[in-house]
C-alpha positions in Angstrom: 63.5 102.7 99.4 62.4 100.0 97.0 61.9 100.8 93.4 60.6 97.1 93.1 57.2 97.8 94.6 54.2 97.4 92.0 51.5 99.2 93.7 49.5 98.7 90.3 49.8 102.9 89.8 52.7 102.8 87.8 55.5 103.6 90.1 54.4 107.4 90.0 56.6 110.3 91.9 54.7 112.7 93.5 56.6 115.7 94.2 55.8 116.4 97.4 58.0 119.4 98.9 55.6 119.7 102.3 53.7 122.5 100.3 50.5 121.9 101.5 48.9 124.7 99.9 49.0 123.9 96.6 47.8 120.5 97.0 45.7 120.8 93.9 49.1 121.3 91.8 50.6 118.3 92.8 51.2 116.3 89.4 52.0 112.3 89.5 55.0 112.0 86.6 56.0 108.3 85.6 58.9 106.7 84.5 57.7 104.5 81.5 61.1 103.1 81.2 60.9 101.7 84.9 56.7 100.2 84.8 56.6 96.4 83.6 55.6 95.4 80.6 51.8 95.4 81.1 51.1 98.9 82.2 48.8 101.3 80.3 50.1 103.3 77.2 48.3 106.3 78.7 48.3 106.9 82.2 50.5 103.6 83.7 48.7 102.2 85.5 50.2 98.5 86.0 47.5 96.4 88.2 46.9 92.8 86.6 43.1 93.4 87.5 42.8 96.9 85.7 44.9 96.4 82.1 43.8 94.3 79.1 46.2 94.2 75.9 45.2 94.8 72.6 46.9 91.2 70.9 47.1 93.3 67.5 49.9 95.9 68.5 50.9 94.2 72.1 50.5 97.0 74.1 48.5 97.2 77.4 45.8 99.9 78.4 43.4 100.1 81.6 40.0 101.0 81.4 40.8 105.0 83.6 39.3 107.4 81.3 42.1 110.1 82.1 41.6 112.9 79.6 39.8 110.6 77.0 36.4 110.4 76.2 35.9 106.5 77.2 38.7 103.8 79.1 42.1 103.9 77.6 41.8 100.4 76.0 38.2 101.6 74.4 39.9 104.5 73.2 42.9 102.9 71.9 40.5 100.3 69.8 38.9 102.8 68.6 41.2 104.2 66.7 43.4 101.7 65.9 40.1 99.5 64.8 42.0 96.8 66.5 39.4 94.3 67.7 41.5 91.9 70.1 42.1 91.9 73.6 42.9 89.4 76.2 43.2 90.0 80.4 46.6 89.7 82.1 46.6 86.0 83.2 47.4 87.4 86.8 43.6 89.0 86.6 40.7 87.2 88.1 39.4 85.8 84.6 43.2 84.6 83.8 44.5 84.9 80.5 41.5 85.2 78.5 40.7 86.2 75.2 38.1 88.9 75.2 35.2 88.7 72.1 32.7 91.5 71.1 29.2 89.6 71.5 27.7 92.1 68.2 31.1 91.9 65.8 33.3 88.9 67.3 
């Protein structure tokens, strides 16, 4: 075992008892304490390449919908009207400072 892994999914535990027939039950939990800094608020998902952070608050979302109506970061601008974000610097665009092309 190696906790250390970062498979980019958050260091989720599945549950798995060898029930196989309630596969559709089977329900990911995370540690938040245990993720690195940039995983998503929401869901935890950790991947350089998936999460942006919003450089108002600090915090890190993915683009997953999840339950929400658009991707986590979208939502998370949204309602915070926080209109900053940069990539990880790990992602393929670096650490870059994301603009809105209609409201900067």
């Amino acid at each position: 075992d190696d906790d250390d892994d970062d498979d980019g999914h958050g260091g989720g535990v599945d549950d798995d008892s060898g029930d196989d027939d309630d596969d559709d039950d089977d329900v990911l939990e995370f540690d938040f304490a245990k993720l690195p800094e940039h995983h998503c608020r929401y869901c935890g998902v950790s991947d350089p390449e998936c999460v942006a952070k919003c450089n108002i608050c600090d915090k890190w979302f993915c683009n997953n919908r999840g339950n929400t109506s658009g991707g986590h970061i979208i939502n998370h601008l949204v309602r915070s009207k926080h209109k900053h974000v940069s990539m990880h610097a790990d992602s393929a665009l670096g650490d870059t400072v994301l603009e809105c092309y209609n409201y900067g």
